[in-house]
N, CA and C atoms as a LAMMPS dump frame, in Angstrom:
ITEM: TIMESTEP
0
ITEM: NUMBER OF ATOMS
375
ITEM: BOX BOUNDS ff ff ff
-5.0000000000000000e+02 5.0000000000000000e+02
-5.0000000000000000e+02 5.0000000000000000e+02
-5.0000000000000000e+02 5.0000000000000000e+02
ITEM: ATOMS id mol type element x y z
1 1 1 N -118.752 -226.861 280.108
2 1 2 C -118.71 -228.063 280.925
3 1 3 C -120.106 -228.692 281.036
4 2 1 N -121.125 -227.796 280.781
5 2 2 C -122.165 -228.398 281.547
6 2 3 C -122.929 -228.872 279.487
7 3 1 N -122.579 -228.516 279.009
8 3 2 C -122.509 -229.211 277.696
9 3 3 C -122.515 -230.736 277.287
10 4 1 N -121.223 -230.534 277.714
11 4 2 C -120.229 -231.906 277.521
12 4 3 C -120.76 -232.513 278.518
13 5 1 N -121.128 -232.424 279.976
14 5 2 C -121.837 -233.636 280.479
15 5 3 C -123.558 -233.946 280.253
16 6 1 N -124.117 -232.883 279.314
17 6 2 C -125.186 -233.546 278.722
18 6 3 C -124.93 -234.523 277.682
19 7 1 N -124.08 -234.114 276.722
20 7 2 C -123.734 -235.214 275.869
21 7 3 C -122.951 -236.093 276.365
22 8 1 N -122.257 -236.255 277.391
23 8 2 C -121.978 -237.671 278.09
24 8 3 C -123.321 -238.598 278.257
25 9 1 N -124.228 -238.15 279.111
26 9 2 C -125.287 -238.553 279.7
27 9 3 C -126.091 -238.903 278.188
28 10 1 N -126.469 -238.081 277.23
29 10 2 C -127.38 -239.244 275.971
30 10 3 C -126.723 -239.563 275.488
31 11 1 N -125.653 -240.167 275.322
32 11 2 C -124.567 -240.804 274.527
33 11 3 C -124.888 -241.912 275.445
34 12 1 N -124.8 -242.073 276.783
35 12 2 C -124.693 -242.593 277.649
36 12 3 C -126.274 -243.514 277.703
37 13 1 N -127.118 -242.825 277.971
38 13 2 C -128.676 -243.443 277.607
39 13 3 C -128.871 -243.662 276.702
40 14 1 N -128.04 -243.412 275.519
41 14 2 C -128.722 -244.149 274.272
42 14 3 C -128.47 -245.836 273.799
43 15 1 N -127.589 -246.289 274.999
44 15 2 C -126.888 -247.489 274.41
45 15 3 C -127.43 -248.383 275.76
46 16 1 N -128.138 -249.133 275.233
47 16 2 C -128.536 -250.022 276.162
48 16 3 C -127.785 -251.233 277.023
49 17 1 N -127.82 -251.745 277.764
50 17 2 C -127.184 -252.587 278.663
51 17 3 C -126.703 -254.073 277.821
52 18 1 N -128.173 -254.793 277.36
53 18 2 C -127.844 -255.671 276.201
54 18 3 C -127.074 -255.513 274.931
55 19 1 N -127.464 -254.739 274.625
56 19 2 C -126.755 -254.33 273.718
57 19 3 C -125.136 -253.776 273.697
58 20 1 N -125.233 -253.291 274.983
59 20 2 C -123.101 -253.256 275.07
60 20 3 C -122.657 -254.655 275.265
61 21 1 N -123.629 -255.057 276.376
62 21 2 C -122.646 -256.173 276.874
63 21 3 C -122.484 -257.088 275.407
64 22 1 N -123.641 -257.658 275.415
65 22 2 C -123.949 -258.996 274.602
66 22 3 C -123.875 -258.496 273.392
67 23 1 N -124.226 -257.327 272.136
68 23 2 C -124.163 -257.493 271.172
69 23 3 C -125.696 -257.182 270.654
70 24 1 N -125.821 -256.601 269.456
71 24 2 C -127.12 -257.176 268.606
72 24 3 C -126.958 -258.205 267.584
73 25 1 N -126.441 -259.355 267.376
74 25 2 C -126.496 -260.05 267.088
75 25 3 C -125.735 -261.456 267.356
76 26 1 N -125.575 -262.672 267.051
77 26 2 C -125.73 -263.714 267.351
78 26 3 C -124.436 -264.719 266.435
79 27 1 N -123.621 -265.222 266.376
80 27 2 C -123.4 -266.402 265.081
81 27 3 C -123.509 -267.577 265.694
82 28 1 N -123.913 -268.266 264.742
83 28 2 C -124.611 -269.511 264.88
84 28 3 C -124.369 -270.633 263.455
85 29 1 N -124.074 -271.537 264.423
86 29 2 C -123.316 -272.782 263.556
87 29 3 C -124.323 -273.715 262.928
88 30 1 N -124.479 -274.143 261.71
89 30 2 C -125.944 -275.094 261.471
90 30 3 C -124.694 -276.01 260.57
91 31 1 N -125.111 -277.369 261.072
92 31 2 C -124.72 -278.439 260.51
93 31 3 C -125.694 -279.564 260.039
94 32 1 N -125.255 -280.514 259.201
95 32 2 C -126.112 -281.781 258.63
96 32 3 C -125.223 -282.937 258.581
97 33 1 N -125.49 -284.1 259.223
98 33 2 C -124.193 -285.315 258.691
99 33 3 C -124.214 -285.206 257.212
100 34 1 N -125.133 -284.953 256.356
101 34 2 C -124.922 -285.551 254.62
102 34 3 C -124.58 -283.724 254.708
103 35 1 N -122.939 -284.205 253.799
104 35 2 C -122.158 -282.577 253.054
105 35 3 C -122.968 -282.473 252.358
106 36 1 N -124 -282.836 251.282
107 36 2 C -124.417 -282.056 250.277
108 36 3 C -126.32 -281.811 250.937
109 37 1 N -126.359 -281.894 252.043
110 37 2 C -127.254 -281.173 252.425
111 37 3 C -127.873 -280.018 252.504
112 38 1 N -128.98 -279.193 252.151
113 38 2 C -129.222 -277.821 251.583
114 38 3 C -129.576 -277.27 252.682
115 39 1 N -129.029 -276.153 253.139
116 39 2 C -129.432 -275.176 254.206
117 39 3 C -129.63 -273.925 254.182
118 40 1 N -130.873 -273.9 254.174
119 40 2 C -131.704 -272.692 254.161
120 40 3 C -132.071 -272.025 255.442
121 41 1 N -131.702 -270.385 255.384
122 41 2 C -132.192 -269.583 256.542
123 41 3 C -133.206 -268.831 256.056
124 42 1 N -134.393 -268.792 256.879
125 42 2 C -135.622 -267.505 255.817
126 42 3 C -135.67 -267.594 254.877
127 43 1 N -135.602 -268.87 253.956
128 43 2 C -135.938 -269.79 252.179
129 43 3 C -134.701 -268.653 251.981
130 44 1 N -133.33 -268.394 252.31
131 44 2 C -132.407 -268.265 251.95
132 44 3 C -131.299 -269.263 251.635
133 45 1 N -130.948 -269.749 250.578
134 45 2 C -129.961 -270.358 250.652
135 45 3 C -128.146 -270.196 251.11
136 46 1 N -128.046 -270.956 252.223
137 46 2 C -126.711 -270.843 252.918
138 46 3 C -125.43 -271.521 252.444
139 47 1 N -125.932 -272.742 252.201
140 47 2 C -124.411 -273.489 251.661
141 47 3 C -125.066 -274.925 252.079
142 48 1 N -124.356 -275.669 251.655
143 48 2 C -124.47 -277.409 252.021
144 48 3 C -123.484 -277.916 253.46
145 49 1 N -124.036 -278.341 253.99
146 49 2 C -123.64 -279.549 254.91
147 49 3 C -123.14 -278.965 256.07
148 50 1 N -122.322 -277.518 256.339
149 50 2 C -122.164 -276.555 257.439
150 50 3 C -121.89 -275.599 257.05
151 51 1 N -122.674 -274.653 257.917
152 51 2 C -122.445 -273.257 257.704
153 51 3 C -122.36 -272.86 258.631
154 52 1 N -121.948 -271.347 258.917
155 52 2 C -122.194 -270.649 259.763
156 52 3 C -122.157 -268.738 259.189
157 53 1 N -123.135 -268.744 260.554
158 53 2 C -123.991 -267.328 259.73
159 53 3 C -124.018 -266.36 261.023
160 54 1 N -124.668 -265.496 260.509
161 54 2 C -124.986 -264.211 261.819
162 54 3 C -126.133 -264.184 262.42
163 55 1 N -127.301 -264.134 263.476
164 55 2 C -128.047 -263.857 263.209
165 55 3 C -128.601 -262.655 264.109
166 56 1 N -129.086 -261.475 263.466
167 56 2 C -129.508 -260.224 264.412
168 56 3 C -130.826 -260.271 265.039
169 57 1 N -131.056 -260.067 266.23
170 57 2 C -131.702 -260.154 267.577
171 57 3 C -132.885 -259.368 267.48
172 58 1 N -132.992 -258.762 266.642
173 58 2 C -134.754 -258.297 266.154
174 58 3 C -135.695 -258.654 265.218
175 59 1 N -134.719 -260.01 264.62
176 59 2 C -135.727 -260.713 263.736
177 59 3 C -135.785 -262.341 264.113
178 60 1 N -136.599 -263.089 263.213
179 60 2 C -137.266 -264.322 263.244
180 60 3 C -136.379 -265.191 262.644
181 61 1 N -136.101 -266.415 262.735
182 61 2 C -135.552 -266.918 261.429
183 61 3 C -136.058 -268.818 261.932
184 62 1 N -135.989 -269.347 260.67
185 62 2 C -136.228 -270.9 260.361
186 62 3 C -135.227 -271.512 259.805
187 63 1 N -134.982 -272.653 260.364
188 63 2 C -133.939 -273.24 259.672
189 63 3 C -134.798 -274.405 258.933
190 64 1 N -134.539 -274.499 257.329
191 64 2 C -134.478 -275.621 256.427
192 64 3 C -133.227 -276.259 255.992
193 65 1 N -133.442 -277.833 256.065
194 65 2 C -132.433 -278.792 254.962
195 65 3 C -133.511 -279.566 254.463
196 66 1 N -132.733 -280.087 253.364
197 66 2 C -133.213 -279.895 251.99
198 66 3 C -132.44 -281.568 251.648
199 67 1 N -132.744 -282.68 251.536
200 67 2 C -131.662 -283.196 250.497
201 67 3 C -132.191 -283.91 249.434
202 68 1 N -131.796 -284.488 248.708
203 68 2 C -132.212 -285.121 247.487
204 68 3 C -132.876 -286.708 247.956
205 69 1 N -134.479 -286.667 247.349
206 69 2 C -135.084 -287.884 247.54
207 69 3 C -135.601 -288.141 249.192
208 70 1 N -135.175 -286.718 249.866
209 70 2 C -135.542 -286.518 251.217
210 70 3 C -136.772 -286.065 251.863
211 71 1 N -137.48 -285.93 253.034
212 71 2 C -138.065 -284.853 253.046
213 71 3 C -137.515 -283.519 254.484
214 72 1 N -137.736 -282.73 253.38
215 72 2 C -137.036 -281.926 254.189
216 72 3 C -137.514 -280.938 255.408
217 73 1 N -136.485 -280.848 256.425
218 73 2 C -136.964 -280.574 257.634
219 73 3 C -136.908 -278.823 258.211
220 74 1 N -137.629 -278.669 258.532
221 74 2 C -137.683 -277.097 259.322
222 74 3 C -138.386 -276.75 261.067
223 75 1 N -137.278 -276.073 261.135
224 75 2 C -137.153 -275.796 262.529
225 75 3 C -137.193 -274.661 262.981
226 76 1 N -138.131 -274.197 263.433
227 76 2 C -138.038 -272.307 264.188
228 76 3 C -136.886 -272.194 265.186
229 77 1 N -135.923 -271.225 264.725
230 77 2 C -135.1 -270.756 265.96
231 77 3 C -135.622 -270.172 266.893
232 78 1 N -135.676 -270.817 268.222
233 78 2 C -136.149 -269.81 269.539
234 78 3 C -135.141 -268.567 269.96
235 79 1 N -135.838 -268.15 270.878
236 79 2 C -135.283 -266.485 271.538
237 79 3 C -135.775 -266.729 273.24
238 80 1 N -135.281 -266.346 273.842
239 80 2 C -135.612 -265.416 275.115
240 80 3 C -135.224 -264.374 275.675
241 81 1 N -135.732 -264.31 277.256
242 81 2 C -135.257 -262.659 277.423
243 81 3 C -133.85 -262.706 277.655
244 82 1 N -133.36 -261.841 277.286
245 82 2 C -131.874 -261.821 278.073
246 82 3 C -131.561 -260.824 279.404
247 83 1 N -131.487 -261.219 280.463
248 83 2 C -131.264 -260.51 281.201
249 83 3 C -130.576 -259.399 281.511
250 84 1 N -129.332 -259.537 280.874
251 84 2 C -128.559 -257.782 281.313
252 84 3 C -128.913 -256.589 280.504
253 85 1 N -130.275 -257.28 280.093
254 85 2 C -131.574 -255.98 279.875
255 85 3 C -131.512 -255.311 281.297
256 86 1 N -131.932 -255.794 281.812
257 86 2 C -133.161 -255.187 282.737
258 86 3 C -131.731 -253.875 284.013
259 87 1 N -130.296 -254.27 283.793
260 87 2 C -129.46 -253.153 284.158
261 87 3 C -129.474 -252.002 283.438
262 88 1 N -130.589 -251.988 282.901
263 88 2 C -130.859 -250.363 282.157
264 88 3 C -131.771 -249.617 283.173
265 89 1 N -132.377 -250.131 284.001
266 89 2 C -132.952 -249.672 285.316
267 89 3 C -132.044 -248.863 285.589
268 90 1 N -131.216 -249.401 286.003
269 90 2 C -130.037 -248.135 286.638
270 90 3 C -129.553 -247.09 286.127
271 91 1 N -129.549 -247.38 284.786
272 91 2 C -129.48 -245.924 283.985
273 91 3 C -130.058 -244.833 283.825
274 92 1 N -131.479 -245.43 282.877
275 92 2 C -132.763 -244.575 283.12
276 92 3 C -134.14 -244.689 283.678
277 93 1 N -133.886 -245.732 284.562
278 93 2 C -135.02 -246.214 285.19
279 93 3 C -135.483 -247.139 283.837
280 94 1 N -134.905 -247.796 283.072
281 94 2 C -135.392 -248.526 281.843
282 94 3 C -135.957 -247.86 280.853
283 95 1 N -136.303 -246.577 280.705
284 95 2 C -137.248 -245.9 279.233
285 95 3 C -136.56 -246.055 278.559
286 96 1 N -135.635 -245.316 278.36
287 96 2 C -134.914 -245.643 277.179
288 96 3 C -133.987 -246.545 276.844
289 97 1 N -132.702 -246.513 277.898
290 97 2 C -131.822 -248.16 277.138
291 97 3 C -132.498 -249.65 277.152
292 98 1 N -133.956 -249.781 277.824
293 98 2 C -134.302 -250.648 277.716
294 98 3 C -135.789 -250.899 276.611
295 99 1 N -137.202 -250.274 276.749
296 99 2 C -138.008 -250.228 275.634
297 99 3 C -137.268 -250.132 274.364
298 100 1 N -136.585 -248.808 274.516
299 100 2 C -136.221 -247.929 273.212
300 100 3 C -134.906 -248.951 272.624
301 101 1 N -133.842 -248.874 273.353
302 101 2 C -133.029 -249.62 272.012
303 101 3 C -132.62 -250.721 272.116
304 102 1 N -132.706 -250.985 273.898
305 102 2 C -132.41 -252.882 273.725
306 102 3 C -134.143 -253.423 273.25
307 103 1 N -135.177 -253.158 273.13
308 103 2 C -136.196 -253.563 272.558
309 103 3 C -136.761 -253.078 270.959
310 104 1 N -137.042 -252.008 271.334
311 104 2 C -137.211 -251.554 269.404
312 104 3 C -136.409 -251.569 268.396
313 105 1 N -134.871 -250.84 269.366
314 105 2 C -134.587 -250.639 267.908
315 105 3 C -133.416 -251.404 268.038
316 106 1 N -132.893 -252.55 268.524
317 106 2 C -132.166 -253.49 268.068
318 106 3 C -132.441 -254.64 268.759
319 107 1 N -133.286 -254.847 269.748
320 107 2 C -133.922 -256.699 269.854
321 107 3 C -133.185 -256.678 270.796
322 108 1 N -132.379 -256.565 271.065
323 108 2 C -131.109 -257.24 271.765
324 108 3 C -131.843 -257.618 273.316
325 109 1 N -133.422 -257.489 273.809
326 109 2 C -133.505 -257.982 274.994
327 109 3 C -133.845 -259.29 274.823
328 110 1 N -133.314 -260.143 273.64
329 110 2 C -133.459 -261.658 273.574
330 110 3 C -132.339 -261.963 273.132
331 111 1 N -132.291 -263.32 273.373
332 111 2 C -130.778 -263.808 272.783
333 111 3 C -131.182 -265.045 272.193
334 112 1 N -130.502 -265.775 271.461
335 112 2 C -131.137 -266.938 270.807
336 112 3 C -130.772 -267.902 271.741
337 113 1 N -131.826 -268.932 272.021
338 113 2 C -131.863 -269.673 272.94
339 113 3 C -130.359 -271.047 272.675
340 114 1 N -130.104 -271.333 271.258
341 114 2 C -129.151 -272.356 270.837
342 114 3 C -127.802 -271.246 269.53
343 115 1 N -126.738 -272.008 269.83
344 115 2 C -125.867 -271.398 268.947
345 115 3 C -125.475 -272.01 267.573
346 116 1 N -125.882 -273.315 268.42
347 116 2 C -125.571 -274.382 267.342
348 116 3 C -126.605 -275.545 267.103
349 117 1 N -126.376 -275.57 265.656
350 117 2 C -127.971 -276.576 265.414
351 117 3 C -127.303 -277.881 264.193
352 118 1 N -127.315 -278.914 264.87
353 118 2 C -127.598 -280.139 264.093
354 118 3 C -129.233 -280.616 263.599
355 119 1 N -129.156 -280.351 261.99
356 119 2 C -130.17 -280.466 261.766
357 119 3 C -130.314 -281.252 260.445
358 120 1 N -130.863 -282.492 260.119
359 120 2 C -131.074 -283.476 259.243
360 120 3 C -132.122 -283.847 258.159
361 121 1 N -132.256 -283.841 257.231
362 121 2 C -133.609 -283.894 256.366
363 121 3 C -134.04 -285.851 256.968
364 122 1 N -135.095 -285.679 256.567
365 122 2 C -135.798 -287.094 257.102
366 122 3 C -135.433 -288.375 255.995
367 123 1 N -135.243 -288.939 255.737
368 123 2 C -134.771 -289.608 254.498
369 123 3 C -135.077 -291.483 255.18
370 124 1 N -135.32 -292.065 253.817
371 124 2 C -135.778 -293.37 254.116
372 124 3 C -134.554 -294.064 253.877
373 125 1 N -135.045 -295.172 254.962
374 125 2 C -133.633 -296.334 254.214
375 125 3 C -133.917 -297.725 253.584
């Protein structure tokens, strides 16, 4: 018995608050009025004119479009904190579900600030 409620308990501290509730990661909609618009995540190419993608909560990402005879535009995706971090207090006083895995090892104490991005290359008329 007294086993099984240690491994309740780090099973239990190992999973952080952000990370149950909310997720480590994100999807997120990127659109352009022109369909054959090029959309790039991290000089990855996504698809033309809308996409939608994933994005995980411990990394960076930029959005580029791209169009022909355009110039094309880029935009840093923001982050902030996410709050139902900080209910890892109650768990372990924060060491671990909060530094350790809603911060190191899966991000998840930020959330991306937008879900969805209208975004346009600059083009003359």
């Amino acid at each position: 018995m007294k086993k099984l409620l240690i491994a309740f308990i780090t099973l239990f501290t190992l999973s952080g608050c952000a990370a149950m509730f909310n997720g480590t990661s994100q999807q997120v909609s990127i659109r352009s009025k022109n369909p054959d618009a090029r959309i790039y995540v991290n000089e990855a190419y996504l698809g033309d004119g809308n996409v939608i993608t994933s994005f995980k909560k411990k990394y960076d990402y930029t959005i580029r479009v791209e169009e022909d005879n355009c110039t094309s535009v880029t935009i840093p995706v923001s982050k902030s904190f996410d709050a139902t971090t900080l209910l890892g207090v109650f768990i372990d006083f924060g060491v671990v579900s909060i530094l350790v895995v809603d911060g190191i090892g899966t991000g998840a104490w930020t959330q991306f600030d937008q879900t969805s991005y209208i975004v346009n290359a600059q083009c003359k008329k």
